[in-house]
ZAGU-280987 format. One record per residue: x negated, z, y negated of N, C-alpha, C in turn; residue in one letter. Coordinates in steps of 0.05 Angstrom, whole numbers, plus 32768, in hexadecimal, padded with zeros to 4 digits. Atoms other than C-alpha are relative to their C-alpha. Example, Ala and Ser with C-alpha at 12.3 -4.5 7.8 and 13.67 -1.06 7.14 Angstrom:
ZAGU-280987
7FEE800080187F0A809C805A7FEE80007FE8a 80107FFF80187EEF808F8015800F800E7FEAs 
***
This chain:
ZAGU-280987
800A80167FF07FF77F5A7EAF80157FEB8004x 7FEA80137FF680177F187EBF80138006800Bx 7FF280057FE080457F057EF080157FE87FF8x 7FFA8026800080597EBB7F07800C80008016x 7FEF80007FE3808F7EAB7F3880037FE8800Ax 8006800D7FEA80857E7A7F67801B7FF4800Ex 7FE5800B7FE680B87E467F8C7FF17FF9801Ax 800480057FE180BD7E3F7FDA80097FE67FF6x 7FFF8022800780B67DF97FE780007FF78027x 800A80007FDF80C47DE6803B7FE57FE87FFDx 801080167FEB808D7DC08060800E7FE67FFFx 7FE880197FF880CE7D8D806D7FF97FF37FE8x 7FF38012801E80D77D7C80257FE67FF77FF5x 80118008800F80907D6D80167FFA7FE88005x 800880207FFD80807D2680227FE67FFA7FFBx 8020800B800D803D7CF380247FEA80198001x 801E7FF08000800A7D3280347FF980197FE1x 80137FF8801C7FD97D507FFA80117FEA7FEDx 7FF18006801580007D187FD0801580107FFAx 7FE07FF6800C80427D2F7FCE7FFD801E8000x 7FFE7FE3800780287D807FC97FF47FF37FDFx 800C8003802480027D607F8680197FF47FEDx 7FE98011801280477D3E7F6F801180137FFEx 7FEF7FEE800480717D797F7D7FF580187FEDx 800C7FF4800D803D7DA27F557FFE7FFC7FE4x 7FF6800C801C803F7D7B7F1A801A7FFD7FF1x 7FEA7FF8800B80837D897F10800A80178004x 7FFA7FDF800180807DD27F167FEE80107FEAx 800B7FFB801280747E057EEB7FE6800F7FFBx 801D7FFF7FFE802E7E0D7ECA7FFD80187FEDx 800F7FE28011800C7E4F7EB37FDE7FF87FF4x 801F800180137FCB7E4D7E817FF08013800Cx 80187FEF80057F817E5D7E8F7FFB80027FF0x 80058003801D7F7D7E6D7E4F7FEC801D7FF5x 800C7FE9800C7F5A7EB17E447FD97FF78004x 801A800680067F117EA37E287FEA80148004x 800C7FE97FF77EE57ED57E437FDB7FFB7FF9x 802280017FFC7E977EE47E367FF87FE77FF1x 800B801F7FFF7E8C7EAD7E0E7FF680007FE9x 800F800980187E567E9B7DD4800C7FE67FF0x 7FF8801980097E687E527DC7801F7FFE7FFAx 7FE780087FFE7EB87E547DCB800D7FE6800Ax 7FFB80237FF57EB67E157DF3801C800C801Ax 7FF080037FE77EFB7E127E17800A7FF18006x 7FF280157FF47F0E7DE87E42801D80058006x 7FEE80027FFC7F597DDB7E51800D8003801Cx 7FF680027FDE7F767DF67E99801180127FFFx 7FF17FEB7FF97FB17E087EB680047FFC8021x 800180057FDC7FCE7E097F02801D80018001x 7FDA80017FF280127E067F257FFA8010801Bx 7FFF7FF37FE980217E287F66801F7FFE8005x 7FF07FF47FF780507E367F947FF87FFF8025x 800C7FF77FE180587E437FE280117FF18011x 7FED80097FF280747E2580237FFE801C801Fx 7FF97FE67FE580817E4E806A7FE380078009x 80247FF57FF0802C7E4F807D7FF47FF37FE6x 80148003800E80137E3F80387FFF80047FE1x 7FFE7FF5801F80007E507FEF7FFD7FDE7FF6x 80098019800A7FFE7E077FC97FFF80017FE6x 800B7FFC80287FD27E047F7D7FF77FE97FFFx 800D8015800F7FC27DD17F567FF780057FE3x 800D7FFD80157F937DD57F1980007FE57FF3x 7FFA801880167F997DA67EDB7FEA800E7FEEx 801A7FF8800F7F527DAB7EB97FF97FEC7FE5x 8008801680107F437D857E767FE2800F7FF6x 801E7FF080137EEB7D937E657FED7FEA8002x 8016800C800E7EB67D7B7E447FEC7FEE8015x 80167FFB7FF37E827D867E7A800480078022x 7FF5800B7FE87E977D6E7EC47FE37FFE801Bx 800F80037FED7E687D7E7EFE801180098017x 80017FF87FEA7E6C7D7C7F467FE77FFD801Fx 802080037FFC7E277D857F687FFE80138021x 80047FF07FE97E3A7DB97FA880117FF1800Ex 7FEE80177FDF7E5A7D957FF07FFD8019800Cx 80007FF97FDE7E547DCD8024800D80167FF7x 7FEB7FE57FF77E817E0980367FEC80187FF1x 800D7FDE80097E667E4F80057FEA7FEF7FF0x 800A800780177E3F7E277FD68007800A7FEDx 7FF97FF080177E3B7E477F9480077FE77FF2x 7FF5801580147E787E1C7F7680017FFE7FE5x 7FF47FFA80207E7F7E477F397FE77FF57FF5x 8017801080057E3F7E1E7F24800D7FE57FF5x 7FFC8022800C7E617DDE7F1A801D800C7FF7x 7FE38000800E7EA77DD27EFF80158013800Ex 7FF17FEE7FD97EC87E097F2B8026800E7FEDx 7FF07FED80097F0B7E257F22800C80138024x 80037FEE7FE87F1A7E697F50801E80127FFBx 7FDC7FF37FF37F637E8C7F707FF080148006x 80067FE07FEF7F537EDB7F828017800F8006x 7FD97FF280047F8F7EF67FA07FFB80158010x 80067FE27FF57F907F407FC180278000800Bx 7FE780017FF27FD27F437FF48013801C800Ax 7FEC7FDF800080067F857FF97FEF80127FF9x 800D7FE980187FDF7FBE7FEE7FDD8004800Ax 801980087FF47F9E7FA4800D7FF180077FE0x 8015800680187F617FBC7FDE7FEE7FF67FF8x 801780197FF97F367F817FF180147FED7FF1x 7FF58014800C7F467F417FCF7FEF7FE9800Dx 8014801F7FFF7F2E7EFB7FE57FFE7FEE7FE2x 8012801580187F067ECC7FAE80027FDF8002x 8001801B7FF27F167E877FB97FFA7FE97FE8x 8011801380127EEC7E577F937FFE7FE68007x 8009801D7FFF7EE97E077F8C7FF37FF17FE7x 800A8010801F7EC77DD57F6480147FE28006x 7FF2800A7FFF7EEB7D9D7F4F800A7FE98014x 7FF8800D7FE77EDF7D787F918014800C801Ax 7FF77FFB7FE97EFA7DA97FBB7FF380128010x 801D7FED7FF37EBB7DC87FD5800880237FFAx 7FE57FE980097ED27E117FD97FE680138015x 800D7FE97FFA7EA97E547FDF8012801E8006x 7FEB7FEA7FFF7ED67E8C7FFF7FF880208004x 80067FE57FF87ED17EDD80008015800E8009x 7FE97FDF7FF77EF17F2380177FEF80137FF7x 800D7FE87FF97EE37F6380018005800C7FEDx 7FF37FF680117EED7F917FCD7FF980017FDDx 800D800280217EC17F827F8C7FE87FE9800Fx 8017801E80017E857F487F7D7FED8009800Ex 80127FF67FEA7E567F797FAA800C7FFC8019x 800180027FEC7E757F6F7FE2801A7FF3800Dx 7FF080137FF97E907F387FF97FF87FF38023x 800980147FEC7E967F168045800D7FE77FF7x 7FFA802380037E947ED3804880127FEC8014x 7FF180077FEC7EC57EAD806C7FF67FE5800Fx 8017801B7FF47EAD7E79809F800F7FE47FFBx 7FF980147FFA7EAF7E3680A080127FEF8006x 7FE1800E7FF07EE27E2480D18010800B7FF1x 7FDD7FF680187F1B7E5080A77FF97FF07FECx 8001800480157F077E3A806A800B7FDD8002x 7FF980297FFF7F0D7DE6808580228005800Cx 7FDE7FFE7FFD7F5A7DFD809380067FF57FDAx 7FF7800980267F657DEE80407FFB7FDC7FFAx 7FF9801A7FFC7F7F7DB080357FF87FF97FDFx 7FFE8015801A7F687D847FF080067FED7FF8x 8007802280067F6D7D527FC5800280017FD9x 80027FFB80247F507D447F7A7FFF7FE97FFEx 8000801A800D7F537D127F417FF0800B7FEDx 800D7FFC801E7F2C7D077F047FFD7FE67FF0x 7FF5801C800F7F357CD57EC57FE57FF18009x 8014801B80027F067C967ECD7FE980017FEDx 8012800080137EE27CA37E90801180177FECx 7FF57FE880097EE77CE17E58800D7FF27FE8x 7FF4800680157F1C7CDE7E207FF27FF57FE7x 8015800780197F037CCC7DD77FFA80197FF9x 80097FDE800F7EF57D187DC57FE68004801Ex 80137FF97FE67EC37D127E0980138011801Bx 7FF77FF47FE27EEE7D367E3B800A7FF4800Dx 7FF7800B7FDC7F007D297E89801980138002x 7FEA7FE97FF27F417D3F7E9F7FFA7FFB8022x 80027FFE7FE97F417D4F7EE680138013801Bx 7FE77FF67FF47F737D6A7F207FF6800D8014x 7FFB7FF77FE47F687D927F60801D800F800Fx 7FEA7FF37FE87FA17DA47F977FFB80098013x 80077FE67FF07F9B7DD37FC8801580008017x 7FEF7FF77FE97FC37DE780057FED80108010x 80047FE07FF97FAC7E2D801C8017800F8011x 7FEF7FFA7FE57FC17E3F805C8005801B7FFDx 80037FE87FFE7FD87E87806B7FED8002800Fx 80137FFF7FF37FAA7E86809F7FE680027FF3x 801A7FF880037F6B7E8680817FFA801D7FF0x 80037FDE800C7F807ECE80647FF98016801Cx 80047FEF7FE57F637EEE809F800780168009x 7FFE7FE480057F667F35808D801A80017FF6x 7FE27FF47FFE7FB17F31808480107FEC8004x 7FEB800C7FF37FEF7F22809F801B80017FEFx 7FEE800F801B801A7EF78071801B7FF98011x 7FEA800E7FEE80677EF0807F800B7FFE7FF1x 7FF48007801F80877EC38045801B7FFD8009x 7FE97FFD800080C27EC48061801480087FF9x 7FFB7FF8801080D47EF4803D800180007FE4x 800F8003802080B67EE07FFA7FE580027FFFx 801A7FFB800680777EDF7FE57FF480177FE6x 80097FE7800F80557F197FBE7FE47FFF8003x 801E7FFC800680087F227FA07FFD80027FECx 800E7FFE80167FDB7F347F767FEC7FEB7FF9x 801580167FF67FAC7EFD7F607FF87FFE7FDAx 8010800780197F877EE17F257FF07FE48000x 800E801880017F6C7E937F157FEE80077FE7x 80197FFC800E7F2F7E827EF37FFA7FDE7FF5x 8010801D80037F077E477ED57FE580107FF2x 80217FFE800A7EBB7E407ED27FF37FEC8000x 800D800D80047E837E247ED17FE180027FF9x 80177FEE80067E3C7E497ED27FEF7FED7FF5x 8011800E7FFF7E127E0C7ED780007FE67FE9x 7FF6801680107E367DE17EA57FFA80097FE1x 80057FF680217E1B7DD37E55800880127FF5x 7FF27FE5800D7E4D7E017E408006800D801Ax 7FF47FEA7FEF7E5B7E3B7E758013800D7FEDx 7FE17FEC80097E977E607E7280078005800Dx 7FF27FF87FE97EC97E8D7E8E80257FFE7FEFx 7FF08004800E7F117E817E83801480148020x 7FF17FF57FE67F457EAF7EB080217FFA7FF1x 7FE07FFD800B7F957EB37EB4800680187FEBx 7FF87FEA800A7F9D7EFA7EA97FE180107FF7x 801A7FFD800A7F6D7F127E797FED80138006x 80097FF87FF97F337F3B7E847FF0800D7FF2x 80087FF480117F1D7F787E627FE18011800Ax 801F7FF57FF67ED07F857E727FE47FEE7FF6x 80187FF980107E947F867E517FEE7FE18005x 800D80167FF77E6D7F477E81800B7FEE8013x 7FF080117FEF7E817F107EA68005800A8022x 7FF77FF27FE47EA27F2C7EE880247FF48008x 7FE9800180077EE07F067EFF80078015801Ax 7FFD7FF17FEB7EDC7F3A7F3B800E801E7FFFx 7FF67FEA80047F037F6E7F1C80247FFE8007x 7FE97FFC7FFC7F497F7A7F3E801A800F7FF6x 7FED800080157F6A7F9C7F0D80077FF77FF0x 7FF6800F801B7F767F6A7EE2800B7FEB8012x 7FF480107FF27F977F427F14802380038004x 7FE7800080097FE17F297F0480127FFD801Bx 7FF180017FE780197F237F3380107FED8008x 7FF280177FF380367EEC7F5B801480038012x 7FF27FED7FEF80767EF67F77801E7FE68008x 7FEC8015800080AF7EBA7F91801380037FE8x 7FEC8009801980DC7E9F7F638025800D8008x 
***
């Protein structure tokens, strides 16, 4: 399985908001969604992400280049993976629950807990509007037809409800990114760390790589 190490970054040193986490992101280093999973057509689109962390927060940014660009859900637990979605599942010390954390390229963001795709709670509302955004996307698609497109993130510790995060020490997890897209001409599943099973399920926690400070 993977494993990606992660810089601390203070609160102090970030500047300008959601800008300056998307400027310090773009000059950090980027890991490939590259593993092609379940797929008839071989349509893949191009994504990777950045990360790292500050004293109360995880901060990702996704760099998406595809064909086939929807965003059609607005409200909190909408089924994102429907439109252009890309999804973080991270599982924390030796917790056997994992949260699911899903957006589409606006931002719109469907969140879980629990220990497999049966059984998931859903996190409410109010936690979930603690996550801070902000996306781009080109003006019009390249000459081959594709949109590139950006989301940034700032993911509080706080909305990990079910555990108690202290980076002070470093940061440590298990986790796994995704790209989809159920509802889109071409569907697909594209993960970090690849995934050895039979049907589309990115709900399997053993195949989840490890994230651990730099």
């Amino acid at each position: 399985m993977k494993t990606f190490r992660i810089a601390f970054i203070s609160n102090q040193e970030l500047n300008n908001g959601m800008a300056g986490i998307s400027s310090f992101l773009n000059n950090s280093e980027r890991q490939s969604i590259d593993n092609l999973l379940w797929s008839n057509d071989g349509y893949k689109p191009v994504v990777s992400f950045a990360m790292a962390y500050t004293e109360d927060s995880i901060l990702l940014k996704y760099f998406v280049t595809e064909k086939y660009v929807k965003a059609d859900y607005l409200q909190t637990n909408d089924p994102v993976y429907k439109d252009s979605c890309v999804e973080f599942f991270v599982a924390f010390g030796d917790d056997g629950n994992y949260y699911n954390l899903e957006f589409n390229r606006i931002g719109t963001a469907l969140i879980g807990y629990g220990s497999n795709n049966n059984d998931r709670e859903m996190l409410r509302e109010s936690i979930i509007s603690k996550i801070k955004s902000h996306h781009t996307i080109t003006a019009a698609p390249d000459d081959k037809g594709n949109t590139a497109w950006e989301l940034t993130l700032n993911i509080p510790f706080a909305l990990f409800i079910h555990n108690t995060i202290s980076p002070v020490a470093g940061l440590h997890c298990r986790a796994n990114f995704f790209k989809c897209g159920d509802d889109l001409p071409s569907p697909h599943f594209l993960s970090w760390n690849a995934i050895d099973y039979p049907q589309p399920n990115f709900h399997l926690p053993q195949f989840f790589g490890t994230i651990v400070s730099a």
